[in-house]
N, C-alpha and C positions, 0 to 999 in steps of 0.2 A: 516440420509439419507445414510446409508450404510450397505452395505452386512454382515459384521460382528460386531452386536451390538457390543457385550460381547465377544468377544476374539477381542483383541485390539493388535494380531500380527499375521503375513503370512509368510510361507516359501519364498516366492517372492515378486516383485511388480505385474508380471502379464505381459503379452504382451499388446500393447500399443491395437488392438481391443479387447482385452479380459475387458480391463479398458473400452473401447467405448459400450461393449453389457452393463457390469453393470452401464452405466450412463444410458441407454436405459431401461433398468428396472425399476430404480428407478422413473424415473421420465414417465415411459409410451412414450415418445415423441420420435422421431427418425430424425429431421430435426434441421441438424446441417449449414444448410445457406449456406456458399459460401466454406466452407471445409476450409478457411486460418489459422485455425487454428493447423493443423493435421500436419503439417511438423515438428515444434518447438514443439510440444506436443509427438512428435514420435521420435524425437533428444535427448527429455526428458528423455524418457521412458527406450529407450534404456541403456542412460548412468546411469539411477539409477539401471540398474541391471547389471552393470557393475562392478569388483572390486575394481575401484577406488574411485567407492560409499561406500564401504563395507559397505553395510547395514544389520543392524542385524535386525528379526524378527519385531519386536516394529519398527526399521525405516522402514521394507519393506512396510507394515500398514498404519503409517502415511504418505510417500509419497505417495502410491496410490493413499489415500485418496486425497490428494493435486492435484492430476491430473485430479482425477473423479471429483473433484468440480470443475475442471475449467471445463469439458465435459458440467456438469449439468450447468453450468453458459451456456454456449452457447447453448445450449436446451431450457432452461427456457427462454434466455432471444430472441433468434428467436420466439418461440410460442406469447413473448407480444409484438414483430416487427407486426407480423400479427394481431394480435388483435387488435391493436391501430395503424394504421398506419396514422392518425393523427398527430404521433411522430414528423415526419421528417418536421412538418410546426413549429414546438416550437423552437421561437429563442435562442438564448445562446451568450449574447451581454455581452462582458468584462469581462470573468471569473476571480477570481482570483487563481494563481497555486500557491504553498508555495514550494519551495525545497531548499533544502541544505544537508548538511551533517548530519548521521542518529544522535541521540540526539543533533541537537543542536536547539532545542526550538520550532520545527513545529507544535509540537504536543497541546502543551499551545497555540501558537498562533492561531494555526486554530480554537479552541475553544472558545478564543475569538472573533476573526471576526466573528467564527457563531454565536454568541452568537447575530447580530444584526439581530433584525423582519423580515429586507427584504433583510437578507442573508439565502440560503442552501445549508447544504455539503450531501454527500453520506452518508447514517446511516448504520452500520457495515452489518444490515439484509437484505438490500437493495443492497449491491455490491454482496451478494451473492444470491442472490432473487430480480434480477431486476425485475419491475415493475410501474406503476405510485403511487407514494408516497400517499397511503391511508391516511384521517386524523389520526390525532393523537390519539386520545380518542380511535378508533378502535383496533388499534396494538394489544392491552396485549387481543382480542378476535379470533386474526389469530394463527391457529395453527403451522403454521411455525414459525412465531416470538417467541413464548412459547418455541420450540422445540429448535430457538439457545439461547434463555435466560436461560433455565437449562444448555444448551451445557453449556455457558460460566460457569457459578456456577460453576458447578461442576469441569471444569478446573480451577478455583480459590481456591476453595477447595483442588486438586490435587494438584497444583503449584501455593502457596502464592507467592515466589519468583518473579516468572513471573509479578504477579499481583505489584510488589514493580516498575518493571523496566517498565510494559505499560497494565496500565489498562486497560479493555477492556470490553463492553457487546452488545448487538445487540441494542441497541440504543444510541451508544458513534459513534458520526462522526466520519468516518475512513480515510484509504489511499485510493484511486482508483485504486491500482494495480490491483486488483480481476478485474478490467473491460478492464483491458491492457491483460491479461494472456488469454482475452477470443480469441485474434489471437494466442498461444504461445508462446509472448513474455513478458518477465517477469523476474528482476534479483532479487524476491522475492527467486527463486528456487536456486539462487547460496549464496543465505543467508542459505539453509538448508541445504547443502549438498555438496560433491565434485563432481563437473559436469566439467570434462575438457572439452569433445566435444561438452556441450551447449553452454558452457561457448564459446567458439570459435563461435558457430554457431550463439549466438545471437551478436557478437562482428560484423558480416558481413551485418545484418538486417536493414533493413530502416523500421523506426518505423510510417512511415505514415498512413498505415494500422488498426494499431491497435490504434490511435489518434482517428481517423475517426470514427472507434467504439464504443470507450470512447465518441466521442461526441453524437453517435446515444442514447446509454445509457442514456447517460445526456437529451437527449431531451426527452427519453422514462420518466426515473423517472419523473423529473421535468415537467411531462404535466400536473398536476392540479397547480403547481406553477409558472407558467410561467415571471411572472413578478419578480421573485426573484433573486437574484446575486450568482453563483453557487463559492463556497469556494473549493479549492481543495488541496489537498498534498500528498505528496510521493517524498520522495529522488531521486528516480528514475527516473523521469524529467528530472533531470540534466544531463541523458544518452544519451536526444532525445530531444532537444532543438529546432532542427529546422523541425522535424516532429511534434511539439507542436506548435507552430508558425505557420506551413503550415495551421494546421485542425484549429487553432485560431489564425487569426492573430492580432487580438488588446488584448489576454491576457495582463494578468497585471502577475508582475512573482517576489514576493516576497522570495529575496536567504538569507537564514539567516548563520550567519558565527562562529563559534568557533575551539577553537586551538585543528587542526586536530588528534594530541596524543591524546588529551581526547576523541574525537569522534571517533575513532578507536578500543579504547581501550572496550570503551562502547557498542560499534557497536559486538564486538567479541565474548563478554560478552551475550549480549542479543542471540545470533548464538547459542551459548553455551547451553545456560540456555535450551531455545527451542528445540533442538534437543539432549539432554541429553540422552544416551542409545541407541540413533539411529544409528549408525555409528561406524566403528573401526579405521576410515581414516578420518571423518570428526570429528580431535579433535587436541586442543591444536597450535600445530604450522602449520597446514593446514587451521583450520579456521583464524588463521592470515593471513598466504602469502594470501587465497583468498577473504579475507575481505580487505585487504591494495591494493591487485589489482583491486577487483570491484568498488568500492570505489574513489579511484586515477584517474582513466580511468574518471568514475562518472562528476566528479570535474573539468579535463583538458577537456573533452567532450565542459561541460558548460562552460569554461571559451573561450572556443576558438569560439566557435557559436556564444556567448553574444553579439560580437562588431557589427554584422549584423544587429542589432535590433536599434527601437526607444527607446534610457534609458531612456526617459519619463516612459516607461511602463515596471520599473525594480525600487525594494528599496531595500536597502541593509540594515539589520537587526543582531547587534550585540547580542550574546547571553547573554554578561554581563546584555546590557541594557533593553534586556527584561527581566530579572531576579529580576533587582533593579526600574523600574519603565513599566509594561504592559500595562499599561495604555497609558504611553505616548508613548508608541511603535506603538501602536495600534491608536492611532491618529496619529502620525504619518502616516500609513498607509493610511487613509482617505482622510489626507493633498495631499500625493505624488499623490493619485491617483483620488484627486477632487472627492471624495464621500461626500453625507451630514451626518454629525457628527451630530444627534439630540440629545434632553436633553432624547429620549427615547433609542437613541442609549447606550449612556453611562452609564444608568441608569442596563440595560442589559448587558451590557457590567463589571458595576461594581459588581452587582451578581455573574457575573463565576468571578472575581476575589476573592471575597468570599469563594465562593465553594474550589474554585481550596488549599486555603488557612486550608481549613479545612480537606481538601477530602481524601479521604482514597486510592485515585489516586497517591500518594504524593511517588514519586520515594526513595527510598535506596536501594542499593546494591552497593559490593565491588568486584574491577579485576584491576589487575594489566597487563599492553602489556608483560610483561616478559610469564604469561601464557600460552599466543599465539605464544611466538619464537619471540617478536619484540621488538624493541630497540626503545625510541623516536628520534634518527639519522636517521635511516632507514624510518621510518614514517615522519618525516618533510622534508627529500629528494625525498619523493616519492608524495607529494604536492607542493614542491618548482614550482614558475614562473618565 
């Protein structure tokens, strides 16, 4: 879904309508809904063609791309607002949201809780192809699904590495940022790149907005499932605590916790890996300082909103102890939040432990915080409460 199959670089990004006509081509559609999108997508745009972006050719390319998808995301997913508008009667009673800090085990756990019958999360082809959740058997016959399952191949092909640090393919439940990003709000983009004026502009933002969207989504997918427990996660949550609360207020809000040096160091790493060659500015001790500040912010955010809430509908989720037993983590989870634990639940439940066990998902890579310009002092003062 892009303007240049085969050359995979641009002199520029593009002005932020020049990116709005080629979403409009692509996709035919030109009704972009209530415009809330266009200010934090144009704050975007701006500062990626900015020199403190320094993006080189290869970066100018993939962040376009990054921008057009979230166009094309609010395109596509206005056109199934109107088609279905049925949507807006499908309940969405006690989601669960998973956040914490980036690797510390969301990614295993959300897999498990999906892993139960009368649980669903967003599948990667769906947060970027909103729509009502086709069955299953159909998928591998939609031409869009095909077109991001080679996508992904062939970037696992291209970058094994990536594939060490987070597996990924259009039928691996994902994060929901892609459905947050559909108002312009999104700190997926300061994970790519150096954005100081976004970065500021989205620091000023009330995330109600794009919550609310996130929940229209959720009622759009989820309208042939209606009866299912929607699983969700993203680090990012913990940004926007009490615009999550506002648009849900009985979520359930699973915070998993590890020692933030490692989660930093990791977090930098994965920065890294992903935007290799894109940038002259976004490298080494810049992706630290703005991994350790979005991040931190992240963190104090969530902890200062938390007290506001019912801790009934909050568990707190060690990363040791999901490492050395998942299972009981995972019932756990059930426990806290009065779910039923059947003998089919765990049955399901002990398959992805299985899998997970064998899986070719199964993380290695090496980084050290000294790469990024950070010290473990500076990082444990910069999470201190």
């Amino acid at each position: 879904m892009s303007d240049n199959i085969m050359v995979r670089e641009r002199p520029d990004v593009g002005s932020y309508e020049d990116i709005v006509a080629a979403a409009v081509r692509t996709t035919g559609m030109d009704d972009f809904g209530d415009g809330v999108h266009e200010e934090g997508l144009r704050v975007l745009t701006e500062d990626l063609s900015s020199p403190e972006a320094g993006l080189t050719p290869r970066g100018n390319y993939f962040q376009r791309s990054e921008v057009k998808s979230a166009l094309v995301g609010v395109l596509l997913t206005q056109a199934q607002f109107a088609a279905h508008p049925e949507h807006r009667d499908v309940p969405i009673e006690r989601p669960i949201f998973l956040m914490g800090l980036p690797r510390t085990g969301t990614t295993a756990l959300h897999r498990y809780l999906h892993a139960d019958p009368m649980s669903q999360g967003l599948e990667m082809w769906l947060t970027q192809y909103p729509q009502p959740r086709p069955p299953r058997d159909t998928w591998e016959s939609d031409p869009i699904f095909n077109a991001m399952q080679q996508a992904f191949s062939a970037h696992h092909v291209e970058s094994p590495e990536f594939m060490g640090i987070h597996y990924m393919d259009a039928t691996t439940v994902e994060e929901c940022w892609r459905l947050l990003r559909q108002t312009g709000k999104s700190n997926s983009y300061e994970s790519l790149a150096n954005l100081p004026r976004y970065t500021e502009w989205l620091k000023q933002q009330d995330w109600t907005d794009a919550y609310a969207r996130h929940k229209e989504n959720l009622q759009l997918v989820g309208l042939n499932d209606p009866e299912k427990r929607w699983i969700l996660k993203n680090p990012s949550h913990m940004t926007a605590l009490d615009a999550l609360m506002t648009v849900y207020p009985d979520a359930l809000i699973v915070y998993t916790h590890r020692d933030p040096v490692t989660c930093i160091a990791s977090s930098c790493s994965l920065s890294a890996e992903t935007t290799v060659g894109h940038s002259s500015t976004y490298v080494g001790g810049v992706i630290g300082h703005t991994q350790l500040d979005l991040w931190s912010r992240a963190f104090h955010a969530f902890h200062d909103a938390r007290p506001k809430y019912d801790q009934s509908q909050f568990i707190d989720i060690a990363f040791k102890d999901l490492v050395t037993d998942p299972l009981g983590v995972t019932r756990r989870v059930y426990d806290q939040f009065g779910l039923d634990w059947t003998p089919e639940v765990q049955s399901a439940i002990e398959e992805i432990d299985q899998e997970s066990k064998q899986g070719k998902a199964k993380p290695s890579h090496t980084y050290t915080l000294k790469d990024y310009g950070l010290t473990e002092d500076r990082v444990r003062a910069a999470f201190d409460r």
